[in-house]
N, C-alpha and C positions, 0 to 999 in steps of 0.2 A: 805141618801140624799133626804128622802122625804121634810124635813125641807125645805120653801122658804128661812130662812139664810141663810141655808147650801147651797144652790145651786146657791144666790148670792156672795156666798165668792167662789165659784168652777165655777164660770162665770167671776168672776175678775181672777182668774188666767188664762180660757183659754182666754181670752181676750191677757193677757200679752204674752202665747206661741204665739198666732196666729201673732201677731205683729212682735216677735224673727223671725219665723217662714217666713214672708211677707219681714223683712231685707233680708236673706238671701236669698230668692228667687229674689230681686232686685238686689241683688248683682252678680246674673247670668247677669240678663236682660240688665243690660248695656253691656254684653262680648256677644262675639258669644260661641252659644251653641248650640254640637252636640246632635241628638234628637236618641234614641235609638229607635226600635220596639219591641214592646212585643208582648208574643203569643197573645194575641185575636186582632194585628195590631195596637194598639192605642201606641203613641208616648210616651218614659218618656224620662224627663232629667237632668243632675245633681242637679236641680233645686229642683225636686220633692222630689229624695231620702234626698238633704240637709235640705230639709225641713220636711220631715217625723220624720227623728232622732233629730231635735228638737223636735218635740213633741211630739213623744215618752218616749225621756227621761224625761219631764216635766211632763207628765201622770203619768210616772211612780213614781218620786217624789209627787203629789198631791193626785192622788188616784189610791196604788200600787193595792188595792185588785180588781178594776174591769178592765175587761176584755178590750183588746182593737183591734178592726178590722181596720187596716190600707189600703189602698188603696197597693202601693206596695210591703207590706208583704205580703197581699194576693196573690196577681199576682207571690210571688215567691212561693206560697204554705204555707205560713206561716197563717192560722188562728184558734185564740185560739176556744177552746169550748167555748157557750154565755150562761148565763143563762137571768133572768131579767132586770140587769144590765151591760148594756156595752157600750161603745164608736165606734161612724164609725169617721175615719177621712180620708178625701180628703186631701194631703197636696199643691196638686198644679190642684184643680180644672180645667182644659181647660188650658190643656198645650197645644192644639194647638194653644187656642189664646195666649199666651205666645209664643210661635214659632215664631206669626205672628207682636209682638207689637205692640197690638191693644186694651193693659192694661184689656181686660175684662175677670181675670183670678183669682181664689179665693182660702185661706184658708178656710180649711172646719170642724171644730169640733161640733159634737153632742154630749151628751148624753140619751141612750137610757134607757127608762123603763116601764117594760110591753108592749113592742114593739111599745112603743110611745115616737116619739122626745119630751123629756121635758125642753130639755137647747139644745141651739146651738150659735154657733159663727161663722161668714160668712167676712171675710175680703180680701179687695178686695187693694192692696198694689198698683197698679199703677194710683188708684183712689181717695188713702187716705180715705176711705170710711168702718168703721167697723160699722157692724149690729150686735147685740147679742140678747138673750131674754132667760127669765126664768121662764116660765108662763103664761096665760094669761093675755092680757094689758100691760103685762111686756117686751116690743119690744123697743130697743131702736136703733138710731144710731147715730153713734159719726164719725166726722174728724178728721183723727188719720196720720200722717208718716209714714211709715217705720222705718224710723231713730229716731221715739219719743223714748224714755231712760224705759219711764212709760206709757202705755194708760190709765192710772186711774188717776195720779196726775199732768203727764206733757206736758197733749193735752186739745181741748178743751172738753168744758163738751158735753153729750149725749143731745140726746131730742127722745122723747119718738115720736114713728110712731103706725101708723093705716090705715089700709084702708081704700079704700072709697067706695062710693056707686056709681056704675058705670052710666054715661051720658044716659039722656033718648032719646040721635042721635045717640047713640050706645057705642061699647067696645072699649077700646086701647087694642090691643090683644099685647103681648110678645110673639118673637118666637126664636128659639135657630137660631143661626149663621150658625153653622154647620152639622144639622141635622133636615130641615124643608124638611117635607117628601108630597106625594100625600095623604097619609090618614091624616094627618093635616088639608091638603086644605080642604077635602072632610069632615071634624068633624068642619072647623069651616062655613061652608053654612048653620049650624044651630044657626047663630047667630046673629045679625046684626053688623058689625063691620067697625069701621068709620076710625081704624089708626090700623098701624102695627109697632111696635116699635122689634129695632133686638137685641141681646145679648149672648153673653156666658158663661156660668158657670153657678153655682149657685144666680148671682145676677137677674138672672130671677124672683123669687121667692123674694127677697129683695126690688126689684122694686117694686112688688106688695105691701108688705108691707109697704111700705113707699109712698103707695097711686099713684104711678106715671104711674101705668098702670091695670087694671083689673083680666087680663086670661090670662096663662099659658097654653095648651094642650101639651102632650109628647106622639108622637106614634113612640115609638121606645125605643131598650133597655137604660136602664142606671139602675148603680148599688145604693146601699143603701148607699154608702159612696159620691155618687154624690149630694141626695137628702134631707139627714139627717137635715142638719146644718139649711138649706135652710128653709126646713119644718117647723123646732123650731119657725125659724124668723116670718114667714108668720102667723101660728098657732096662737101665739101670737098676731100678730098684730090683729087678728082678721078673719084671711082667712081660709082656709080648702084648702089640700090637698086630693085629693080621685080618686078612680080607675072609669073607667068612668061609671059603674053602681052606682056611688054613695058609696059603701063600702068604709071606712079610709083606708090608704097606712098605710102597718105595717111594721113593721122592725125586723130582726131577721129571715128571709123568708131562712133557711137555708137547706130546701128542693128545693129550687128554686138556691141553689148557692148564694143566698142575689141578686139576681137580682130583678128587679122591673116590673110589668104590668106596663102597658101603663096608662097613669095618667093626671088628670086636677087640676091643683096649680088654685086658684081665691081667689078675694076678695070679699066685701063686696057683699050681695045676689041682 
């Protein structure tokens, strides 16, 4: 899959899971839906798992021989051995914003290699908003349905995102919804910062992308299938994700459980 073909015909298809994928999880959101507790306390619900085995089974059809890290497989103890190539997938990104319907909840496919997002798909179904990218400069994002048939042939077309180069009155900082901490507050007084924009899931990270806000800080856990998809987007558009010395966020950190250091998503320098 080094090939940029190969990885644009393997980004048309997780485009199309992720959409399958975004139906189904809508098809909860109108119903009332009970929210389970997993062991580390984080909420799933029928949502997540109907949304997994789609795309799973789609993985499994498009590219059986790499490995794939799921979000609730793991949590039941389910993950395969990884070598250089393998897949994290998030299938219901911020299911508490989901819980709360407040639409800011995402499909999440990566593919990873040599511990680097090279392809991700980031779609966001109560916003009609998919993000993908396969490379750098190769960020794109399209207005898509839930209920489009096709996101390749029967939505509107993509348009290609980038960051930008942040205001010289200062940053629009992005902060998660759900997990804006004191070492947050205390990491961003090193910056001058003029707007604070709120979010959940992954489209933190897509935001960036698509120019609509700067900086990202994350002081606090989140796993590799939270950040993966995100990453690809961003990376692409032209951003850097990185631990806050500056070193790249890798993937595959399976000495650590695939959890993640505490991290700084940005755009343009």
């Amino acid at each position: 899959m080094n090939d940029q073909r190969d990885l644009v015909v393997l980004v048309n298809e997780l485009r199309r899971l992720a959409v399958e994928a975004g139906a189904a999880i809508m098809a909860h959101y109108e119903s009332t839906v009970e929210a389970m507790v997993k062991e580390d306390k984080s909420p799933v619900t029928i949502a997540d798992h109907d949304a997994e085995r789609i795309i799973l089974a789609g993985l499994a059809r498009i590219a059986p021989d790499v490995p794939v890290v799921a979000e609730e497989q793991a949590a039941a103890g389910h993950v395969p051995a990884i070598g250089r190539r393998f897949f994290l997938v998030d299938p219901l990104d911020g299911t508490k914003e989901f819980l709360r319907r407040n639409g800011e909840f995402t499909v999440n496919i990566a593919l990873i290699e040599d511990r680097t997002p090279v392809a991700g798909v980031v779609y966001a179904p109560a916003r009609d908003r998919l993000f993908y990218a396969f490379g750098p400069g190769e960020a794109y994002e399209q207005a898509v349905s839930p209920y489009t048939n096709d996101p390749i042939a029967g939505s509107s077309p993509p348009h290609r995102i980038a960051v930008r180069q942040p205001a010289a009155d200062g940053l629009v900082v992005i902060v998660s919804r759900t997990h804006r901490d004191q070492k947050t507050e205390e990491y961003l007084n090193l910056y001058q910062v003029k707007e604070f924009l709120v979010a959940g899931s992954s489209l933190k990270f897509c935001m960036i992308a698509a120019g609509e806000a700067d900086l990202y800080p994350r002081h606090g856990r989140t796993m590799e299938w939270d950040t993966a998809a995100g990453h690809a987007v961003l990376a692409a558009a032209g951003g850097a994700v990185t631990l806050l010395d500056g070193a790249p966020l890798l993937y595959g950190k399976t000495e650590r459980g695939l959890d993640n250091p505490y991290f700084l998503a940005r755009g343009g320098a």
